[in-house]
C-alpha positions in Angstrom: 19.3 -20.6 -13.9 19.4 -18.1 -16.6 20.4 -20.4 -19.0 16.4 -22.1 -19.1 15.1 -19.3 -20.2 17.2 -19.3 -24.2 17.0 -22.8 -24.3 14.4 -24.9 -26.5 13.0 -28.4 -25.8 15.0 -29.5 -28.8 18.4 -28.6 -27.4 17.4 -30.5 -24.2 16.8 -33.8 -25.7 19.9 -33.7 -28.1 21.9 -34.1 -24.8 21.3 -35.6 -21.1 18.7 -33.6 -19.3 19.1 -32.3 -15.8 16.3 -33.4 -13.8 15.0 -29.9 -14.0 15.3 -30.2 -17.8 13.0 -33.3 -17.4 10.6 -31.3 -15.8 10.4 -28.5 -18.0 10.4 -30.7 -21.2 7.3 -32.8 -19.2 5.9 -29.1 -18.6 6.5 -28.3 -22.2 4.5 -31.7 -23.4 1.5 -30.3 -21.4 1.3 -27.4 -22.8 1.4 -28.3 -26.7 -0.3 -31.3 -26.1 2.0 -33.8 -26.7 1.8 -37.1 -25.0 5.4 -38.0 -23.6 
């Protein structure tokens, strides 16, 4: 899906996230150390 790769955490939680969306936001947590 092209359309992950332009697409910031931000735009992903101001609508319903795909569970692959979950993921990567979960994904994204991890990596700047945020605790979900």
């Amino acid at each position: 899906n092209e359309d992950l790769d332009n697409i910031t955490p931000l735009e992903i939680m101001l609508k319903k996230p795909t569970r692959l969306e979950e993921v990567y936001l979960i994904l994204c947590r991890i990596e700047w150390g945020i605790s979900p």
